[in-house]
N, C-alpha and C positions, 0 to 999 in steps of 0.2 A: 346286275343280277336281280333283277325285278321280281318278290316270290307273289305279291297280292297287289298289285300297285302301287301305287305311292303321286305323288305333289313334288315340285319344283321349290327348292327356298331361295333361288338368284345363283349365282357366281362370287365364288370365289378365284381370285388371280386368275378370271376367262373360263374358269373349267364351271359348268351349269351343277349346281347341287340336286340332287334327288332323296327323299325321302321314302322307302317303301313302308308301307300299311305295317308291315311285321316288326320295323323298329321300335316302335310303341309295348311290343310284348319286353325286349329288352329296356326299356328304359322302368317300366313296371317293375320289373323285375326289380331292380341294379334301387329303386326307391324303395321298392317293398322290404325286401332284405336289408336296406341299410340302416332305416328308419324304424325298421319294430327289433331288428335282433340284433348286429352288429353294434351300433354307435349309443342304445342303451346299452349294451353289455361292458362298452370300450371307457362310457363315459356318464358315467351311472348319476342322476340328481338332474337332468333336465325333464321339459313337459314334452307332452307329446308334437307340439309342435313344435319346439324349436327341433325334433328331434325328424320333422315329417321336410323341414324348408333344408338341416343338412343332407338329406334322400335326395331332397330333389336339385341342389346344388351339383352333390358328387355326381348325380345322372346327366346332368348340363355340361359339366365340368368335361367328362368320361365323353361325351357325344362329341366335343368339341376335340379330346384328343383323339378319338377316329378319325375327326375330321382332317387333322393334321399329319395323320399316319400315310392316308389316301392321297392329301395332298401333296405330301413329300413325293411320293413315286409320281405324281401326276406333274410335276414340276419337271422332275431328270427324264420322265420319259418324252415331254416336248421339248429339251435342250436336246435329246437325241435323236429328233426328226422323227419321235414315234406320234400320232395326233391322239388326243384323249375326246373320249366323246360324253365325257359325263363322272362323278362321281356319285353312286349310290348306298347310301345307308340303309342297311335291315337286320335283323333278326343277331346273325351272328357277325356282325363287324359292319367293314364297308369293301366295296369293292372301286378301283379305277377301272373304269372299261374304256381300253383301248381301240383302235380301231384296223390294228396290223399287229404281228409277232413282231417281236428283235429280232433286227436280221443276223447280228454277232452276238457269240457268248459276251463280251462283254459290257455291251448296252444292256443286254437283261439282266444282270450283274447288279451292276450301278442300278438304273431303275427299279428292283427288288431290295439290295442292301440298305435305301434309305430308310424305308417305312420302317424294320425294327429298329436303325437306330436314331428316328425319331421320337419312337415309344419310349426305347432307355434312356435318350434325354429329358424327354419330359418327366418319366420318374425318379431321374437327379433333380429336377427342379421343383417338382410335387413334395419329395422328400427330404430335402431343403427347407422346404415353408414349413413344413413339419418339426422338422429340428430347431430352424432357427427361429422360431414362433416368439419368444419371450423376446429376443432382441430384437425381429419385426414388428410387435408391438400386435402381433395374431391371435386373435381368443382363443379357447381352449377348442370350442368346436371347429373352428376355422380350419385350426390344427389339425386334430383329430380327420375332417377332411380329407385335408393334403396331404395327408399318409396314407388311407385309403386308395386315391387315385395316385401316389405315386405306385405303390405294390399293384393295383389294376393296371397298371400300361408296364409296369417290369413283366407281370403275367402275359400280357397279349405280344408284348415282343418274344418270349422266349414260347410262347405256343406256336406263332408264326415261324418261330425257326426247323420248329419240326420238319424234318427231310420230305417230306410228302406233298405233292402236288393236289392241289392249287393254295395251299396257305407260302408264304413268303420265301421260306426253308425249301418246301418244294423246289422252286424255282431257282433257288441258288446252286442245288443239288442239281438241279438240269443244267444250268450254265455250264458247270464244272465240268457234267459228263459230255456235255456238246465242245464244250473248248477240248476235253482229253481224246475225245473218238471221233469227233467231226463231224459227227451224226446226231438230226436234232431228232429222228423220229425215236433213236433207241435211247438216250436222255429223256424224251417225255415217257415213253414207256415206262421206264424206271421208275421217273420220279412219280408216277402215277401207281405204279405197284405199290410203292414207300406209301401215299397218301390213302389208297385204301386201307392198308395194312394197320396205319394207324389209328382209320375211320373201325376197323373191327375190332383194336381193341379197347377203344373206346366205351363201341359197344356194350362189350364183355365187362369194361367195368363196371358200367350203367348195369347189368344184369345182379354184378355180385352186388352191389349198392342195395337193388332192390328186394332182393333175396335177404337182404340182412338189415331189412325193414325202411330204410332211405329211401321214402318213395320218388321226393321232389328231384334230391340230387343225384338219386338214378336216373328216373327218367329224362331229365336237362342230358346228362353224360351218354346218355343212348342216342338222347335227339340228336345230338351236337356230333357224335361217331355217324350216326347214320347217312347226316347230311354230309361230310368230310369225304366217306366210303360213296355217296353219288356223285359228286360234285367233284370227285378224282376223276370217277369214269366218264360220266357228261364232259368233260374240259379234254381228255384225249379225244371222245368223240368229235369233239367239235375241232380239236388240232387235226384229226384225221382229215375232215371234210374240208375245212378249209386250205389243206395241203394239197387236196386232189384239186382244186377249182382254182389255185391261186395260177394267173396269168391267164387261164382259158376266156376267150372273150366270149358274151353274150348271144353273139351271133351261131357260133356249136349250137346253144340248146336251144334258141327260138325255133317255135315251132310255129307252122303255118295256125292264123290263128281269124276266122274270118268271122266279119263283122254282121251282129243281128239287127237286127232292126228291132224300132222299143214295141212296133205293134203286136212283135211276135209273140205267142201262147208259152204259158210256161209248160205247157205238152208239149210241144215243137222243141224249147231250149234243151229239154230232159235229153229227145233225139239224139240232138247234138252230140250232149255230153256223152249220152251213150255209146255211141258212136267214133269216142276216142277224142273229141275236141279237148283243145286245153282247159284246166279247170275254172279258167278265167276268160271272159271273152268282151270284147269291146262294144259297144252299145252304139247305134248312129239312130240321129234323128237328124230328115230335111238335109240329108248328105254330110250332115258331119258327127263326130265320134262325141258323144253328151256323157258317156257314164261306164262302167265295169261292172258284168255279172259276173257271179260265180257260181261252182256247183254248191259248196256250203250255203251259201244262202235258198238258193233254188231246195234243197234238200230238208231243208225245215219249214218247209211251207207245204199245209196237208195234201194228200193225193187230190181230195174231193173240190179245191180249188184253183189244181193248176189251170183247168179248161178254164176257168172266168179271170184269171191274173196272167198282165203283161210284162214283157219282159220290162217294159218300162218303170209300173210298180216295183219292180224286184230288186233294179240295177243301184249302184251306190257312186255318188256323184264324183264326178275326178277330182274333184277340191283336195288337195292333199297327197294326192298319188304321184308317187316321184318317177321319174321318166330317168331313161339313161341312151345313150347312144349304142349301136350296135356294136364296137369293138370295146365297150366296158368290161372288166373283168369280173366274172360272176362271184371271187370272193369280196370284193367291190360292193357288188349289189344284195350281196347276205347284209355285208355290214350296215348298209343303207334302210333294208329293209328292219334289222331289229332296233333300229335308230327311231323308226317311225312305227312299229304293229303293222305294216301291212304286211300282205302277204302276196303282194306281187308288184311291178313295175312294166311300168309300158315303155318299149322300144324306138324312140324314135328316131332319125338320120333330118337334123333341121326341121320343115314344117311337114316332113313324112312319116306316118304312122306307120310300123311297121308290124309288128305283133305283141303282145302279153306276155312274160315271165313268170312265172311263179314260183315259189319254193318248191311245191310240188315237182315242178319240171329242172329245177337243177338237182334234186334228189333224183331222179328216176335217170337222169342224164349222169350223175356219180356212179347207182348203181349201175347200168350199162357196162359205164367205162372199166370199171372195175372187172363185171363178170367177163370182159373181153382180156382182161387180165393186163390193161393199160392202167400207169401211172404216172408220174409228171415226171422221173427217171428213165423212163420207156421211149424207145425209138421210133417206133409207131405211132405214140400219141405225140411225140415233137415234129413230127411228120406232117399229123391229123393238123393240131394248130398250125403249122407251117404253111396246108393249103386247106384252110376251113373256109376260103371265099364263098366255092361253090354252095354249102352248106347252108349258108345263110341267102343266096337267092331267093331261096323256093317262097317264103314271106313277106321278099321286098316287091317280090313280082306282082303279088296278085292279093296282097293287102291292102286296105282302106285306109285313104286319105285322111288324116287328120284336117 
């Protein structure tokens, strides 16, 4: 859940680490707070800095036990044949990003139950070093510490439990109502009403906070609702779509997609687009396929130069561009596609180039299906998949060769 970017720090146990840009604001924080007001207030006759190196200890400490919360679920969810594509740290926690749902309530059970109770372990053993500091042979800051960061992971496991989707709790509360009704889309519903409900009154207390002069720790308690009350409904959003497209193969939404050449004017490419082409389109030079335009790019570049610029100036080089065969499945190629930032895949059947994808076009290919009032329960759409052969001709026919 990438909010401003982020860096790679290696692999833990095969899973890739990720750092996003917005973790730095929590770690400030979790130092700020601990080092000028807590751990003087806790531990009163230190300098400022042995009081700045405990800040930044308990912030090192606290990052590594995220790390560990993540890791948990990222461990059970590959003994359960679910693949992990990453763990990301930022702002408010971390996230495992998967790369499928659980197909049983109880893989996402298991997978969900580990991370809080690897939080409450870790705050028996944080609070432990804390206790038993004199017969460890623990200084008194050490100490002081390790009680800190065992109550900070007692707090993130029992806020994780909250019934509300997408923190932990959420997710357990879906299990539950999927294992009782059998039904995953009215479980997520649920548990996504739970997770706003929570994100508002969150909110709300962040307001009374502020109202009654708290500025810092209202605003933190608003930010922290607001994002919980988006990130409930983004997260059904995205169970929606990904429900609608899971086993639909790629070949439904390619669209006839025909190749420019690089001499062509970016007046000509405009045509195109205008004209209903996909928003991506394949580039040949000397008969073979060199690079990917699009309309985003074509669209930021002024009116008064498109007569003097070629498609070839414009286009963006395939290095990178992930290709899929024609019967891949398009929740497949979502996930593929947010693995890498692009924003589209090219089609190919071995060394034959078939057509362009794009996010664009399996969105307008959801809503269709949807406004025809098909869904992956629907006899018409198992129908459609049944004999989507012909469907996919019309691009192998008379598409250019790779």
């Amino acid at each position: 859940m990438p909010l401003l970017g982020g860096f790679g720090i290696g692999r833990w146990f095969g899973f890739p680490i990720r750092i996003d840009f917005s973790w730095f604001v929590l770690i400030a924080l979790i130092v700020w707070v601990f080092s000028t007001v807590e751990f003087p207030r806790q531990l009163p006759g230190y300098g400022d800095t042995a009081y700045l190196a405990m800040g930044v200890a308990a912030a090192l400490f606290f990052f590594l036990s995220l790390l560990l919360h993540e890791l948990a679920h990222s461990v059970v969810a590959r003994s359960r044949g679910i693949p992990v594509q990453g763990i990301t740290l930022f702002i408010f926690g971390g996230v495992a990003q998967t790369t499928k749902e659980a197909e049983r309530p109880v893989d996402e059970f298991l997978i969900t139950v580990v991370g809080p109770m690897a939080s409450f372990a870790l705050a028996g053993l944080f609070w432990s070093i804390g206790a038993l500091s004199s017969e460890l042979g623990v200084g008194a800051p050490a100490a002081e510490v390790s009680r800190y960061l065992g109550w900070l992971n007692f707090v993130l496991a029992v806020f994780n439990l909250v019934p509300g989707f997408p923190l932990d709790g959420g997710r357990l509360f879906r299990a539950a109502i999927w294992q009782l009704t059998g039904d995953l889309k009215r479980a997520t519903r649920w548990a996504t009403a739970g997770g706003r409900a929570f994100g508002y009154t969150l909110m709300a207390g962040g307001l009374f906070l502020l109202l009654n002069g708290a500025l810092i720790n209202g605003v933190w308690l608003a930010f922290i609702g607001w994002f919980l009350a988006n990130a409930a409904a983004s997260s059904y959003r995205q169970f929606l779509l990904m429900r609608a497209i899971s086993g639909v193969p790629v070949s439904l939404v390619l669209r006839r997609a025909p190749a420019v050449p690089a001499e062509m004017s970016a007046v000509e490419l405009a045509g195109l687009f205008v004209g209903g082409a996909s928003s991506s389109l394949p580039v040949v030079q000397e008969g073979r396929m060199t690079g990917i335009v699009d309309l985003d790019k074509l669209a930021k570049l002024p009116l008064d130069r498109r007569t003097s610029t070629t498609v070839g100036e414009l286009m963006s080089d395939l290095a990178g561009t992930p290709t899929v065969p024609p019967h891949e499945t398009l929740d497949r190629v979502v996930t593929q596609l947010q693995k890498t930032d692009e924003e589209h895949v090219l089609v190919v059947d071995g060394d034959r180039f078939l057509g362009v994808v794009t996010l664009d076009d399996i969105g307008d290919w959801v809503q269709r299906a949807r406004k025809l009032g098909l869904d992956r329960s629907d006899v018409g759409l198992r129908e459609l998949l049944a004999g989507g052969g012909p469907v996919a001709d019309g691009p192998n026919e008379d598409g250019p060769h790779g």
